[in-house]
N, C-alpha and C positions, 0 to 999 in steps of 0.2 A: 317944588314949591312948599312953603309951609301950611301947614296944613290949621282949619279955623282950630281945629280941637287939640286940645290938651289930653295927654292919656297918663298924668303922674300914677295913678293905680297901677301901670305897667313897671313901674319904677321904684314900687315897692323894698325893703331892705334897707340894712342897714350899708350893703355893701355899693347900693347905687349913691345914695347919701355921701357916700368918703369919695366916690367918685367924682361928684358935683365939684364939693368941695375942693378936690385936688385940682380939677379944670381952671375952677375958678381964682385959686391961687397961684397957679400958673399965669392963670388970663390967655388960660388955650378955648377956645371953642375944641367941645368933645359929644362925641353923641355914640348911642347904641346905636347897631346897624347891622343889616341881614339878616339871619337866620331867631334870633331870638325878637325880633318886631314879625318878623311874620308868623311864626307859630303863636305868639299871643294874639293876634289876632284871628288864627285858625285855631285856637283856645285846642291846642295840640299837646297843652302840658307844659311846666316851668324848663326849658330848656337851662344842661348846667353848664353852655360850653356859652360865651357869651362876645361876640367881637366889639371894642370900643375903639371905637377911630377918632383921630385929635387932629386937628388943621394945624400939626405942626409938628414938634419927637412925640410920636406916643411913647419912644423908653422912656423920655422925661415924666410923663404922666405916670407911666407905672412906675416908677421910682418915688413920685410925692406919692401913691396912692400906697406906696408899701409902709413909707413914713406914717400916715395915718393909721395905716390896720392896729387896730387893738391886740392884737396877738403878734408873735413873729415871725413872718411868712418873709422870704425869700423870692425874689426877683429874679427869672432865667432873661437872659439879655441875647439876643441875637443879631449883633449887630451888621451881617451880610444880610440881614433882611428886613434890616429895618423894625424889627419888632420885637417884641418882650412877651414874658406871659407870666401870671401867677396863678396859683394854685392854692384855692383855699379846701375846707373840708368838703364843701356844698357846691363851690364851682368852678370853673375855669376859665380865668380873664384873657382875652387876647388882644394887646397893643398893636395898633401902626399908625402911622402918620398918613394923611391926604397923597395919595400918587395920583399922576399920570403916568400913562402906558403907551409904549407904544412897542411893537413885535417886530422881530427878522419873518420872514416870511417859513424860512426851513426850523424854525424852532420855537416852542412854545413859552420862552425865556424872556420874560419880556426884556424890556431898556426902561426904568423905572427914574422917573423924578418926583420930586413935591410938587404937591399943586394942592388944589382947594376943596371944599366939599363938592363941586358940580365936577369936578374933574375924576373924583373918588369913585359916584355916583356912576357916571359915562362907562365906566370899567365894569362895573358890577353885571352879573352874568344875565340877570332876570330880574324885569321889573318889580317883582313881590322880593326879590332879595336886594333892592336898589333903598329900601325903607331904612329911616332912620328917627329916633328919639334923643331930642336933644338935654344933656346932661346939666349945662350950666343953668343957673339956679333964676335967672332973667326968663329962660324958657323951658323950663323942668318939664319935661315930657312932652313939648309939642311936635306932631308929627311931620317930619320933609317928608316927600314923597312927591317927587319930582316926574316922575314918568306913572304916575298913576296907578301905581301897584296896586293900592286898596281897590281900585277897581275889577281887576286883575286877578286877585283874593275871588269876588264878591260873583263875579264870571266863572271862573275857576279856569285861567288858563295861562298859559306858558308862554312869555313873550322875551322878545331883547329887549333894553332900552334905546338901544341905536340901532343900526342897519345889520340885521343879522349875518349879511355875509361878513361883514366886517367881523362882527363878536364872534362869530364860528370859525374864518378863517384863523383871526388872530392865537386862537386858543381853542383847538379843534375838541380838546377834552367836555369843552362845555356843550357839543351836542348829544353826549353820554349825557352829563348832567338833567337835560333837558327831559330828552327820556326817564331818567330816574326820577327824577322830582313830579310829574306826570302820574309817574306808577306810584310812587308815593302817595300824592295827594288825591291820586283822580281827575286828576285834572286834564286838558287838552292841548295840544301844543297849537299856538296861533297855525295859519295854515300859510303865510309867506315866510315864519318862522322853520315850518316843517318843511318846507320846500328848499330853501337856503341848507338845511341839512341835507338834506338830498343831492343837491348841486354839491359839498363840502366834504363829503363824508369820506373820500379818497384822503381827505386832510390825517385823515384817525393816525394815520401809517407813521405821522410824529411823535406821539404820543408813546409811552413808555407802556409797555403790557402790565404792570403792574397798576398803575394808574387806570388802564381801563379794564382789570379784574376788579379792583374797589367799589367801581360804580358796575358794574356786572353782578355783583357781592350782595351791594343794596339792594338791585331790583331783584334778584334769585329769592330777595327776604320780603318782596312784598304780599301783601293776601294774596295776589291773583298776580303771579310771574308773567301769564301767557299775557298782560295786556303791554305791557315793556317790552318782551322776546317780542311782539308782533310790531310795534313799534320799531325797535332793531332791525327787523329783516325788512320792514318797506321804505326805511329809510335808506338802505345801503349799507348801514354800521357793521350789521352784524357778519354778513361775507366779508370785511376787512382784515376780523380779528377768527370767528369762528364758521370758518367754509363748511368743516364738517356737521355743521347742523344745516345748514341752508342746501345743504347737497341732500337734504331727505324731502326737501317740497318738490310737491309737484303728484301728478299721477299719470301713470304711464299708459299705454292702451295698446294691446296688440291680440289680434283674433277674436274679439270683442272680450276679453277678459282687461281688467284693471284689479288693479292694488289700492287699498288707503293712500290718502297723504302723510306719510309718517310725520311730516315734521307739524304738520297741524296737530296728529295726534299726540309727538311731544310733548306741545304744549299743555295738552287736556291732562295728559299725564303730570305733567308737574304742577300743576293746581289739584289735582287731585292729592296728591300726596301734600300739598302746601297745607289742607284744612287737618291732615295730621299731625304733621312734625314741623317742628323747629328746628330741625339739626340741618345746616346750610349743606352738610358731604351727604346726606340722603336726596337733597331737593337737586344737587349736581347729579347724584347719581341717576334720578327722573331724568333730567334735559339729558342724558348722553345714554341712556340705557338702549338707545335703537340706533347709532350712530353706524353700527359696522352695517347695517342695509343697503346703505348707500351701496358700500362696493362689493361687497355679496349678491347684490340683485339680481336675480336670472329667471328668463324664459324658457317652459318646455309646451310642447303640445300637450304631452301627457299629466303631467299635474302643473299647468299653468304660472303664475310666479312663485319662485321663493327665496327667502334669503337665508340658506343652508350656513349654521357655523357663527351667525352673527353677532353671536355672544361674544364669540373669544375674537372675532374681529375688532369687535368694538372696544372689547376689555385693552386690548396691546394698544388701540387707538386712541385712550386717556391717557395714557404716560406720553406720546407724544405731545400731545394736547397740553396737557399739565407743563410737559416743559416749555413749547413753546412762549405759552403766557407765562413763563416765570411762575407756576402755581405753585405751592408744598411738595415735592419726591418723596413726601413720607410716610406714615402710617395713612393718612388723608387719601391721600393718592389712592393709595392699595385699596381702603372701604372700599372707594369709585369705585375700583378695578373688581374687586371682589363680588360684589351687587352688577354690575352689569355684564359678570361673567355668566353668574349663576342667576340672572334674571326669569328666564323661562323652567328654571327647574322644580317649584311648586307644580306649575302647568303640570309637569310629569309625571307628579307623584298624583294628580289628579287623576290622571288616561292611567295607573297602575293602581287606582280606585285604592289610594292609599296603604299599600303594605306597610307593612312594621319596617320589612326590610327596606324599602326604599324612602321611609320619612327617618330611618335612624342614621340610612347616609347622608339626605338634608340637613339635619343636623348635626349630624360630623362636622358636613364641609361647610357648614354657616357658620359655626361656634356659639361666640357671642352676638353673634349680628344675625339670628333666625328671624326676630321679630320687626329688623330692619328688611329684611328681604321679605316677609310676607306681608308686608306694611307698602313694600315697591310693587311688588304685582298687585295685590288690592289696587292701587290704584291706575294701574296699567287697563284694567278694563274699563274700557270707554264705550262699549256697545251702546246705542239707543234703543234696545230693543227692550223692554221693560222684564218680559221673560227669562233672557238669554240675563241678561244683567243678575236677575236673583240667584236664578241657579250657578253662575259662577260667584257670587258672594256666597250662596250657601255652601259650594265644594270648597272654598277658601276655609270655611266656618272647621268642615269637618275636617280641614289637614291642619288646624290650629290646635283641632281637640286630640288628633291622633299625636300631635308632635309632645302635648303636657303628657299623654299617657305612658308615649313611648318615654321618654324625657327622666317621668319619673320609677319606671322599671329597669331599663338599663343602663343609665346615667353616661350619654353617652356624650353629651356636652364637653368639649377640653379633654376630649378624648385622651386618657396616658393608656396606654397598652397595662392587661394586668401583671405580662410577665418580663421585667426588665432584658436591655440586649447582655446585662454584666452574667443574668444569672442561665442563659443561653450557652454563655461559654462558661461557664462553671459546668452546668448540665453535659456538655459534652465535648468539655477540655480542649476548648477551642482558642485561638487566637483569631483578632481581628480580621471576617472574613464577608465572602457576599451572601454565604449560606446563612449568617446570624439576620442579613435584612429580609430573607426570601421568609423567613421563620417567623417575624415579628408582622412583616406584611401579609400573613397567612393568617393567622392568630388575630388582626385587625380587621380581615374579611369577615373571616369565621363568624368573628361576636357582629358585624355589622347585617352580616345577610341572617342572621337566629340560628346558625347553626350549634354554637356554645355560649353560655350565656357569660357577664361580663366583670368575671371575678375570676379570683387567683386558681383555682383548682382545679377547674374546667380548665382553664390556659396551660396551665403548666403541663396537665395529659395531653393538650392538643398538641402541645411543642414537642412532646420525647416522639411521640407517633408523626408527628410534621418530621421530625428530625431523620427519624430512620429512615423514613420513606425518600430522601435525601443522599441516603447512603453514609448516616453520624452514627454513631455508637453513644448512645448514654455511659456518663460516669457511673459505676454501680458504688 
């Protein structure tokens, strides 16, 4: 419906203005729609990505609108889709024409025709993205808003504009969205809208794993992940795509001993870690830091559960993971892998009340990512217990302060060995052999455990005395 109000303040620019004008020179009916009408009204900040829909070729429209620009901007034309874009310094336009939709049942492709703005609208995923401002100059900024979104806005919550099973079976991706935009905003998903995902969420299985890491992506980057992941696993979503998380709920009971809920505790853990960092490969490496549990899990009479090894279970269990969704094989991958190999290894250097020796081989094997991994355990601890809580923040405190000490006496970061494998076999006229690695892996120990300290002099008398002791003769 149109709405009584006017919102031209939304429509601000010079670059809404040429749009008008270009509609109206065409004599297309054109209007803002989606994502930039509803963050102005969630005064969420100038969105710079902006979709303009025309009741007829949006390339037509963005072709007079490139006419007009005062500068010279160039037109990308896509004509399998109907659509065009341009690119200015400030923002980024996107054309299409009024469709109807209609779907195959096996794929999320739709069968696309023209059709008008109420047919545009019926497509649209979510009533608060169903909103539009209309461009031509008869109705400069009056609001449609046809299924009541501002309302919708005003409730805070997540709805279809038509029969949810419909909108979810059609285009299964958008119970992902639903989710994300929820954790986004805060918002709640209606609850015959939530339930229709429920019933639909086997749909996911069409859906390209790429397409639903994007929106997995989004909500890993919201404040509070755990309220989306909670979402995910009561809707069904998440055992579709990630078993190996949903396989750690639950608690188990046997002799009257139980275990936490790991996958509860996941989630605490990855909000924890969220009010630190921004880096989207540390907040993965939170959601999967406990995944090898699952099938490590074991019962004894004698020390009750455990999950022996879990680390490196879990560590091998992100390269799976990663391939399966199509995720990065690359350095990416490896941080994951690296961080939830070495997750519990702080813990260690704890219960060894922090030796030199064992914080200088933490930071060996961290390198550059120490204060990524003491950033992951900080917020692995979840206790409610007010006491227990400080004192492992305070033992955190002092293996932070032992790592800068050690850190800056032995330099042990990027660790190079001080005595080359070239000058090894120079030293004792050697060719290419397994005695030069057993020599360089000695001499690596030596400076990590404070037997020699972490320069050329010290090394090189460790080598000749490593070497003999081998059965080499030094060059004299």
């Amino acid at each position: 419906m149109l709405d009584k109000k006017h919102y031209p303040e939304a429509l601000e620019g010079a670059v809404f203005s040429i749009l008008s004008t270009a509609a109206d020179e065409l004599d297309l009916p054109a209007y803002v729609i989606g994502g930039y009408v509803r963050d102005y009204f969630l005064k969420r900040g100038q969105k710079k990505d902006i979709d303009v829909l025309a009741v007829g070729s949006g390339i037509s429209l963005a072709r007079k609108v490139e006419e007009l620009l005062p500068h010279s901007t160039k037109v990308s034309v896509f004509k399998n889709f109907g659509t065009a874009m341009i690119k200015t310094d400030e923002l980024e336009l996107e054309f299409v024409g009024a469709r109807k939709e209609s779907y195959n049942r096996d794929s999320r492709k739709p069968i696309v025709e023209d059709g008008s703005l109420e047919d545009d609208q019926n497509r649209r995923d979510f009533t608060i993205n169903a909103m539009a401002f209309s461009l031509n100059k008869s109705s400069f900024g009056a609001l449609l808003d046809p299924f009541n979104g501002m309302q919708d806005l005003q409730d805070k919550i997540i709805r279809t504009p038509l029969d949810p099973d419909i909108t979810y079976s059609d285009d299964p991706l958008r119970m992902l969205r639903a989710i994300r935009f929820a954790s986004q905003l805060n918002f709640r998903i209606e609850q015959k809208s939530f339930q229709s995902i429920q019933r639909n969420a086997h749909r996911l299985k069409i859906i390209s794993n790429e397409r639903i890491v994007t929106e997995v992506h989004k909500i890993m980057m919201c404040d509070q992940p755990s309220f989306g992941f909670q979402l995910l696993e009561k809707s069904g979503l998440l055992k579709q795509f990630m078993p190996e998380l949903t396989a750690l709920k639950g608690i188990e009971e046997i002799e009257g001993q139980t275990h936490k809920d790991n996958f509860y505790h996941t989630l605490e853990v990855v909000d924890n870690i969220s009010k630190n960092t921004n880096d989207l490969w540390l907040r993965w490496a939170a959601l999967l830091h406990d995944i090898g549990k699952a099938p490590t899990k074991r019962f004894s009479k004698k020390v009750g559960w455990t999950f022996h090894g879990h680390e490196f279970k879990g560590s091998k269990m992100v390269y799976h993971l990663f391939k399966r969704l199509k995720m990065p094989l690359n350095d990416k991958m490896k941080f994951v892998q690296k961080m939830v190999r070495m997750s519990s290894r702080p813990i260690a250097v704890i219960d060894e009340t922090a030796t030199d020796s064992a914080v200088r081989r933490l930071v060996h094997d961290a390198g550059d990512h120490i204060e990524d991994l003491m950033t992951l355990c900080e917020a692995d601890i979840t206790t409610k217990n007010p006491r227990r809580f400080k004192k492992y923040h305070n033992n955190f405190q002092k293996v932070r302060d032992k790592i800068v000490e050690v850190e800056e006496r032995d330099h042990i970061r990027n660790f190079q060995p001080p005595v080359s494998g070239e000058e090894i076999m120079k030293a004792f006229d050697l060719q290419p052999c397994r005695e030069i690695g057993m020599i360089k892996t000695a001499i690596k120990n030596s400076i990590l455990d404070g037997i020699i300290p972490n320069e050329h002099t010290a090394a090189y008398q460790f080598m000749i005395e490593k070497g003999k002791s081998l059965g080499l003769t030094p060059v004299i």
